[in-house]
LOKE-222164 format. One line per field, with one value per atom (N, C-alpha, C, O): residue number from 1; atom name; x, y, z. Coordinates in steps of 0.1 Angstrom, whole numbers, padded with zeros to 4 digits. Layout:
REM LOKE-222164
resi = [NUM|...]
name = [CA|...]
X = [X|...]
Y = [Y|...]
Z = [Z|...]
END
This chain:
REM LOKE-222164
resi = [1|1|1|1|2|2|2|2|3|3|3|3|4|4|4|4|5|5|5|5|6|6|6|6|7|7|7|7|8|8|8|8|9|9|9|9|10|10|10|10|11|11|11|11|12|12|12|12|13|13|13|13|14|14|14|14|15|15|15|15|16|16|16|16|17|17|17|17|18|18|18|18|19|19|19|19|20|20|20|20|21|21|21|21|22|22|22|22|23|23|23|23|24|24|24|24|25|25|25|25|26|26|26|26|27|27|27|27|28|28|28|28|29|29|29|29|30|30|30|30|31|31|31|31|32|32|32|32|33|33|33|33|34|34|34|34|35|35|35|35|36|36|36|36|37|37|37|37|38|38|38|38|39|39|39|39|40|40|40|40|41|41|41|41|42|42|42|42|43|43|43|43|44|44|44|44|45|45|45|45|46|46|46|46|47|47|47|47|48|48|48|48|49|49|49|49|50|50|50|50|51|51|51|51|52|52|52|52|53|53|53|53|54|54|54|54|55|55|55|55|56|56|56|56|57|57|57|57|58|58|58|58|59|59|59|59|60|60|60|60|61|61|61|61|62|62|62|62|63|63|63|63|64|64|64|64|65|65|65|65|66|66|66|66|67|67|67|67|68|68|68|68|69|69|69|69|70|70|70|70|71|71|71|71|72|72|72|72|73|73|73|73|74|74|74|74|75|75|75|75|76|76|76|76|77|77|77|77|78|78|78|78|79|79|79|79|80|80|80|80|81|81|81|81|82|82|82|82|83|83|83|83|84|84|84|84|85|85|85|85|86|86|86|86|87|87|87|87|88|88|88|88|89|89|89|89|90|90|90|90|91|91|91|91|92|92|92|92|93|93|93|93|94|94|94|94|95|95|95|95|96|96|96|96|97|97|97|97|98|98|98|98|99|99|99|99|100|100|100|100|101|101|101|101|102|102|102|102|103|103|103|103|104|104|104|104|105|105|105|105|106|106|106|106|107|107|107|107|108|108|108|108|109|109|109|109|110|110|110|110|111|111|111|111|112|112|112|112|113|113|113|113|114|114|114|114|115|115|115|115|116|116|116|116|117|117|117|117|118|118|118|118|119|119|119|119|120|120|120|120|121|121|121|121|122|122|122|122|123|123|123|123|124|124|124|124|125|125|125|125|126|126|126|126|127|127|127|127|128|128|128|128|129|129|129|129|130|130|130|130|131|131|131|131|132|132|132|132|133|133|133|133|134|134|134|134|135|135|135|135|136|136|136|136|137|137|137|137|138|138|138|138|139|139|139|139|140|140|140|140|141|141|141|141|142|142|142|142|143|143|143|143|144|144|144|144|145|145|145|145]
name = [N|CA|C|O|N|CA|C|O|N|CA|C|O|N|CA|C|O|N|CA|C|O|N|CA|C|O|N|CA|C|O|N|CA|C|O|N|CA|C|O|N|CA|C|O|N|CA|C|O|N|CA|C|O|N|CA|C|O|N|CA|C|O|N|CA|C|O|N|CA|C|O|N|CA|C|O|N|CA|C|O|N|CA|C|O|N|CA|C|O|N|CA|C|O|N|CA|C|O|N|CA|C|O|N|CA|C|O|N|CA|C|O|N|CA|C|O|N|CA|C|O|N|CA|C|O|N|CA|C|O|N|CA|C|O|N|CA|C|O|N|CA|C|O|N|CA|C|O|N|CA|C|O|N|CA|C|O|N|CA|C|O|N|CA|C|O|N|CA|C|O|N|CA|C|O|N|CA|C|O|N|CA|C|O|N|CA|C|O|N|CA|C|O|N|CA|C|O|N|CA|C|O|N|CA|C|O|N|CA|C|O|N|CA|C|O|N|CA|C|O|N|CA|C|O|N|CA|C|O|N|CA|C|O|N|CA|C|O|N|CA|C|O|N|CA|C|O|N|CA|C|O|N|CA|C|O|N|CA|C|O|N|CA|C|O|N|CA|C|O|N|CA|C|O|N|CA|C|O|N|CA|C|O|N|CA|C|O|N|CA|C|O|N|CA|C|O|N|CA|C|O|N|CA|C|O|N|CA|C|O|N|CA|C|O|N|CA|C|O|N|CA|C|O|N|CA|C|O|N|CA|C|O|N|CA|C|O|N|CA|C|O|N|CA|C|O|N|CA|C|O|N|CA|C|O|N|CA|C|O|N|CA|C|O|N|CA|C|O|N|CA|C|O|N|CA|C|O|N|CA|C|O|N|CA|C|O|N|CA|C|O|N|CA|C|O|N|CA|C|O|N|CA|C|O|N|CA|C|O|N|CA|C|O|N|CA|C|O|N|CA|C|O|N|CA|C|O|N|CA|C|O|N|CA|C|O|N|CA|C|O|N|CA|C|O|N|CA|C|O|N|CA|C|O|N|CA|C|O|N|CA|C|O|N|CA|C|O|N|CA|C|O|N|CA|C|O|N|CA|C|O|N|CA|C|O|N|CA|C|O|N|CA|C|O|N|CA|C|O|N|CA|C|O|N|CA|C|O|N|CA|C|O|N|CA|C|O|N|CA|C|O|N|CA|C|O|N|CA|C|O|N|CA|C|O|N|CA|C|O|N|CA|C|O|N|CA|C|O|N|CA|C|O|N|CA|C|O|N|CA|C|O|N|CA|C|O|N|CA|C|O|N|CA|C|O|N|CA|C|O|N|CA|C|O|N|CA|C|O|N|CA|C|O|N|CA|C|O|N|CA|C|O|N|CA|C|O|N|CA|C|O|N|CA|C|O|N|CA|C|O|N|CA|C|O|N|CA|C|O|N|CA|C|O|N|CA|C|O|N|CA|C|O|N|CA|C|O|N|CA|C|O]
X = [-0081|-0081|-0095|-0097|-0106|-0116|-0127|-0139|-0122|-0127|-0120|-0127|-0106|-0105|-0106|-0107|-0108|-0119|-0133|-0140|-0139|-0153|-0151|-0156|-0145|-0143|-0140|-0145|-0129|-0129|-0142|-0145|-0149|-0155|-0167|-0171|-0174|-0180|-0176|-0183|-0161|-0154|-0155|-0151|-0160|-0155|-0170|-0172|-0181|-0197|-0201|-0211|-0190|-0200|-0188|-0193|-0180|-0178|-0184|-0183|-0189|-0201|-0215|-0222|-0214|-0229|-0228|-0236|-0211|-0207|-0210|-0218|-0204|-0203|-0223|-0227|-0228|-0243|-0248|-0255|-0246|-0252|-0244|-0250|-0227|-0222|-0230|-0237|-0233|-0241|-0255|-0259|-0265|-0274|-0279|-0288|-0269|-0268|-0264|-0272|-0256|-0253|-0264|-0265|-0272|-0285|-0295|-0305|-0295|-0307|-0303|-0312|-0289|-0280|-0285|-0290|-0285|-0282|-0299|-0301|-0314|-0325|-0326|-0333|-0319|-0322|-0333|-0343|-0330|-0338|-0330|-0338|-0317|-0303|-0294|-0286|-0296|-0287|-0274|-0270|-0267|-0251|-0247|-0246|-0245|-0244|-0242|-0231|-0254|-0257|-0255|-0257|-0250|-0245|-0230|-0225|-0222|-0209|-0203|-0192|-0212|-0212|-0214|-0209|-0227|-0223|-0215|-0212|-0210|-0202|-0193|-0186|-0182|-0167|-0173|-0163|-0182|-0184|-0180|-0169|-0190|-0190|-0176|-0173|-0170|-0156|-0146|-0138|-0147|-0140|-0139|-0128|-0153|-0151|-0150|-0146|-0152|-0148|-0129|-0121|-0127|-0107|-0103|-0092|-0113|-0114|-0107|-0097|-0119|-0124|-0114|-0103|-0115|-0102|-0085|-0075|-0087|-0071|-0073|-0065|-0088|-0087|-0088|-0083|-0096|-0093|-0075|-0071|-0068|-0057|-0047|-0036|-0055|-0040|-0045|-0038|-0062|-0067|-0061|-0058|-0061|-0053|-0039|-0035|-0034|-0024|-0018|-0008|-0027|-0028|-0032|-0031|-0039|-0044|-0032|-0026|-0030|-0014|-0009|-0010|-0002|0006|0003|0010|-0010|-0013|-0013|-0009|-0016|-0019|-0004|-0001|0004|0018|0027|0037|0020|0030|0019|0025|0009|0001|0008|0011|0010|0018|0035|0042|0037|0055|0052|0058|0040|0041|0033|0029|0029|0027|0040|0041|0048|0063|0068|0069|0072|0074|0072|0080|0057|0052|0056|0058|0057|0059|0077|0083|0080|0096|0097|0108|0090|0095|0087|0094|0074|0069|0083|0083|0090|0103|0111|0119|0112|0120|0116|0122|0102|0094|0100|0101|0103|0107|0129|0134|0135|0147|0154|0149|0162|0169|0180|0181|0187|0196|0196|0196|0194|0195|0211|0220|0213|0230|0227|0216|0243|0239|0230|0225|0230|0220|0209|0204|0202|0186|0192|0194|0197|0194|0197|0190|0206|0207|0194|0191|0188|0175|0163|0153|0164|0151|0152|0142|0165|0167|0175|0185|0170|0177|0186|0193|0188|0191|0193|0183|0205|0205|0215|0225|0205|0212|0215|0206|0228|0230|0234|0244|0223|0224|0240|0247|0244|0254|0247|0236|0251|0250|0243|0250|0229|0226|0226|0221|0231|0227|0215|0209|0212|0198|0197|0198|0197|0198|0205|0203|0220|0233|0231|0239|0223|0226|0231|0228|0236|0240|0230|0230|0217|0213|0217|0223|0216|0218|0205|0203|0202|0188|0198|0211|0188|0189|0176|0165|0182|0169|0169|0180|0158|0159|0148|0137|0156|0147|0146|0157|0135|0132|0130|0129|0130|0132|0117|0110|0114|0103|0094|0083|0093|0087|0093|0086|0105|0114|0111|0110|0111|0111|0095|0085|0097|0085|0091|0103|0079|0078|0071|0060|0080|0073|0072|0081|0062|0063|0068|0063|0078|0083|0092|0103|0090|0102|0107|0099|0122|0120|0130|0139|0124|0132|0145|0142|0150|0164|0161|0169|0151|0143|0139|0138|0138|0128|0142|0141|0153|0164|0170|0173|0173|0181|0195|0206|0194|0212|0213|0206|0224|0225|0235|0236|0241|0245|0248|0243|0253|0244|0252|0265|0244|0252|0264|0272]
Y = [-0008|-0022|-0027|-0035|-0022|-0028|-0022|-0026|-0011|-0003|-0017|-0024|-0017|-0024|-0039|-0043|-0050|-0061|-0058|-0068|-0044|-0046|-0046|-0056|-0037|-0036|-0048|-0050|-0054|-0068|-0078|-0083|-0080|-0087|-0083|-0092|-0068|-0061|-0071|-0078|-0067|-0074|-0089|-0094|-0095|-0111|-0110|-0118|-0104|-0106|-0104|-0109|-0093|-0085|-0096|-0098|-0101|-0110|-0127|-0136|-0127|-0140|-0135|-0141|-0123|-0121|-0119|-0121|-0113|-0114|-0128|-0129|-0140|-0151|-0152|-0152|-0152|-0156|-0143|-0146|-0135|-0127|-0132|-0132|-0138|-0141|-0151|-0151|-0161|-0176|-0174|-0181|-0167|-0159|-0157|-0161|-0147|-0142|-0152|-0152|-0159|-0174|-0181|-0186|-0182|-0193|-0185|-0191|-0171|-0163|-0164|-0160|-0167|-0168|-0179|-0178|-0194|-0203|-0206|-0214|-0199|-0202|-0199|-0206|-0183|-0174|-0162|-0157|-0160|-0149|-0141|-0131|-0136|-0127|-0129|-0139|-0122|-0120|-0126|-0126|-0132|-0136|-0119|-0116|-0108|-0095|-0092|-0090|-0091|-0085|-0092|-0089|-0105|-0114|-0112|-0113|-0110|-0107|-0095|-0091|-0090|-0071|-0068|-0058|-0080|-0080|-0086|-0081|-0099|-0107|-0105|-0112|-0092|-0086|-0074|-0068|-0069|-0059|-0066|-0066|-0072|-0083|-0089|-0090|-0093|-0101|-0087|-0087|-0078|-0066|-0061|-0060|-0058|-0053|-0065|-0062|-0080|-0090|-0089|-0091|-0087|-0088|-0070|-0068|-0061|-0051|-0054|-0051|-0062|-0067|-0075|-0070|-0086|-0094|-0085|-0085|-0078|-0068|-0063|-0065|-0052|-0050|-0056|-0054|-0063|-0079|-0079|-0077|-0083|-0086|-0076|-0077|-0064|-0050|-0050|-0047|-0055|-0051|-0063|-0061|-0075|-0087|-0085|-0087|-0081|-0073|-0065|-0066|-0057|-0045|-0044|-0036|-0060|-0059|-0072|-0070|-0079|-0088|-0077|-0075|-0069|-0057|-0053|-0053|-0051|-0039|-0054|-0053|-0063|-0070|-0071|-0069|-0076|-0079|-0065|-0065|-0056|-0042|-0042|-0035|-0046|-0048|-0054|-0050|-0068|-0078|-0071|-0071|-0066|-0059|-0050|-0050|-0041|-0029|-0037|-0030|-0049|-0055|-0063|-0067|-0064|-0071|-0062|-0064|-0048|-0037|-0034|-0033|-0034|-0025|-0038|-0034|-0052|-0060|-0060|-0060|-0061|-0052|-0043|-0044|-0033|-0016|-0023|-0022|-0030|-0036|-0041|-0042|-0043|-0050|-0043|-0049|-0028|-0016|-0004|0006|-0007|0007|0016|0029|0004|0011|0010|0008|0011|0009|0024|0036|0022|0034|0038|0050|0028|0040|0030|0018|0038|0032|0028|0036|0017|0008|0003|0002|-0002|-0003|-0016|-0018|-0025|-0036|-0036|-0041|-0026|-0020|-0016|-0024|0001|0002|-0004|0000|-0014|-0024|-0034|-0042|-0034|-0042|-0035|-0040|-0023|-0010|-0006|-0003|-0003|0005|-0005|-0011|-0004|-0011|-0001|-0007|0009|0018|0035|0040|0045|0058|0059|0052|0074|0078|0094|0102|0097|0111|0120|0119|0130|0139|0148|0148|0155|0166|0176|0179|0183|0194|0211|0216|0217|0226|0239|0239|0251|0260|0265|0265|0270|0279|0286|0282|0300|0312|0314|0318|0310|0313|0299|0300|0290|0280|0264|0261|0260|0243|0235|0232|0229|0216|0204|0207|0193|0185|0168|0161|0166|0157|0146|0146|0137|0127|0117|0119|0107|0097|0085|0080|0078|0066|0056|0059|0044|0035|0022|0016|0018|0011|0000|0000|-0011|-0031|-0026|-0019|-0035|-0043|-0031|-0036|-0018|-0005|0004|0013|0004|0015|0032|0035|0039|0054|0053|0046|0063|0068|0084|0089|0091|0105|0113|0118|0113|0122|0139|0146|0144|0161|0166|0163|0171|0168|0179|0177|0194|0208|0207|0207|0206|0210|0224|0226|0232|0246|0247|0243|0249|0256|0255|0250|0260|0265|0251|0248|0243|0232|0218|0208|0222|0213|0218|0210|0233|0238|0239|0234|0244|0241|0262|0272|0258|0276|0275|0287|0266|0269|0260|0249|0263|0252|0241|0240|0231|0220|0222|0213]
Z = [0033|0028|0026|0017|0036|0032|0024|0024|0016|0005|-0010|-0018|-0009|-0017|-0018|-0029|-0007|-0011|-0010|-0013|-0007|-0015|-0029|-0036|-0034|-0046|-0056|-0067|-0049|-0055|-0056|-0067|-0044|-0044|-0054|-0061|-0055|-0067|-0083|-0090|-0083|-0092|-0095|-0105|-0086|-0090|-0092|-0101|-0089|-0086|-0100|-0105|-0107|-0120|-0130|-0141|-0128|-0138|-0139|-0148|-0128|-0128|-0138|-0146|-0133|-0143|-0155|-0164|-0156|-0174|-0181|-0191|-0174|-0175|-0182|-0194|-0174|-0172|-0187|-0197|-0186|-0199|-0212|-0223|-0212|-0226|-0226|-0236|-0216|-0222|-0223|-0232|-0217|-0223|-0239|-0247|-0240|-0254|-0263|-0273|-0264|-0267|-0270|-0281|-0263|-0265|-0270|-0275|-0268|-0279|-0287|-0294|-0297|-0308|-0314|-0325|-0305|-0310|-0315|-0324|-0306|-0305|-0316|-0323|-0324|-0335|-0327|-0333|-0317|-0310|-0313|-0314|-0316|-0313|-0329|-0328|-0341|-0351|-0345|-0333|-0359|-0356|-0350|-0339|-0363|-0362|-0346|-0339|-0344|-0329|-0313|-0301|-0321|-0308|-0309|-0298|-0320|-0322|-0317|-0315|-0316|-0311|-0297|-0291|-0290|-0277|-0270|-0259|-0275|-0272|-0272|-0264|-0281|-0283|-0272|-0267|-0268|-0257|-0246|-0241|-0241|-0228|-0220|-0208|-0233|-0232|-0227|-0217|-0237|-0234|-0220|-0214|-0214|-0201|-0194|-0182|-0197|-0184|-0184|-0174|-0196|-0197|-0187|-0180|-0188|-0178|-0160|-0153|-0160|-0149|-0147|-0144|-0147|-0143|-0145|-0137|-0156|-0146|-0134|-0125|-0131|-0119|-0106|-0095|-0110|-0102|-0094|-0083|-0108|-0101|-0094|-0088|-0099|-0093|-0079|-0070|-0078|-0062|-0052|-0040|-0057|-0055|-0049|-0038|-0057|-0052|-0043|-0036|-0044|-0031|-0020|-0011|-0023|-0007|-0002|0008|-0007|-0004|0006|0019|-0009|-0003|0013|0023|0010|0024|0036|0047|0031|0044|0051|0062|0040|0044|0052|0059|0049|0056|0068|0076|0073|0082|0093|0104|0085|0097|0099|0109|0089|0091|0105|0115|0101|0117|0126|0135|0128|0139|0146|0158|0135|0141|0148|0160|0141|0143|0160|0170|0158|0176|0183|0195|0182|0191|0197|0208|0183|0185|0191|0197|0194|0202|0217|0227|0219|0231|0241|0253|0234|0243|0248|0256|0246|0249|0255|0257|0256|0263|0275|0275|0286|0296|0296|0307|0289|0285|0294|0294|0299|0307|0297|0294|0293|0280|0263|0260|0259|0239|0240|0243|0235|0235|0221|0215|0214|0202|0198|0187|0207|0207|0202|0192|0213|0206|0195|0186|0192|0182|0169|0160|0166|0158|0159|0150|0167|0164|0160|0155|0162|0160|0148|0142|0142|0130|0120|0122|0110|0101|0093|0085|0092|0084|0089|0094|0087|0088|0078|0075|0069|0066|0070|0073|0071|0071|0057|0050|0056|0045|0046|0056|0032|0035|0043|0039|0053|0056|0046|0038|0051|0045|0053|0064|0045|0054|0053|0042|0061|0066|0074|0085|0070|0079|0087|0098|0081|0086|0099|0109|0099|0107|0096|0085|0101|0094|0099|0110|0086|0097|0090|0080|0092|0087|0088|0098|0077|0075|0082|0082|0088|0095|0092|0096|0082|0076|0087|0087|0097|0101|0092|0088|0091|0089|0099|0103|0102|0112|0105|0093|0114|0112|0109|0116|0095|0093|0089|0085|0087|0084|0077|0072|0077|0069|0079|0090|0064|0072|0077|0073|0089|0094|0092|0091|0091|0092|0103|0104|0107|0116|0120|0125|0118|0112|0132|0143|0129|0146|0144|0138|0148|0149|0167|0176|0168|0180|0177|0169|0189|0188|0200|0211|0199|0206|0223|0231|0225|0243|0247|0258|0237|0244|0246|0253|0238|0240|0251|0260|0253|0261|0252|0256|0243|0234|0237|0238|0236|0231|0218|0214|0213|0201|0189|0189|0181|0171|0165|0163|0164|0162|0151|0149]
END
């Protein structure tokens, strides 16, 4: 996020000096220091990349909203899970307050075993991913779900 308000800020800096070079060039126009010609030519340039600039202006505007706003969602988030750390059993209470969403996939086989995807989405963050295998030894299962 703070790659993209420098960037912004780059952005609002280089279209102040657009500002200060169209009126510039303007007044070497109006002195007769600067052809109509050649002031029409920098003037449709100038404008060009400030209408540039001001889009990217606003997609970064944007994105940092964005990001700030999913910022404060996973700070809801951890203050939410803060309340359940030491919890002795998951009841549907919590999880109706932790998860907003499961879905369960159909069933695939794989190597003559059945697994089946299990999507969680959590309050205020949605899915998290977590790259997470557990094997068979470490559950203690001997057979398959």
């Amino acid at each position: 996020m703070a790659e993209k308000q420098k960037a912004l800020s780059g952005a609002k800096k280089r279209m102040e000096d657009l500002d200060r070079i169209i009126q510039h060039i303007y007044e070497d126009n109006v002195l007769g220091k600067l052809s109509d010609s050649r002031y029409l030519k920098l003037s449709r340039q100038y404008e060009n990349e400030q209408a540039e600039i001001e889009q990217l202006a606003a997609v970064l505007e944007r994105e940092i909203e964005t990001q700030a706003g999913q910022v404060s969602d996973v700070n809801k988030f951890l203050k939410l899970v803060d309340k359940y750390l030491d919890i002795p059993e998951l009841d549907a209470a919590i999880l109706n307050e932790l998860v907003s969403k499961i879905v369960v996939h159909s069933p695939v086989r794989e190597n003559g075993r059945k697994h089946v995807q299990i999507d969680l989405y959590f309050t205020y963050v949605g899915q998290i991913r977590i790259p997470l295998k557990i094997g068979r030894k470490s559950l203690n299962e001997s057979e398959p779900a």
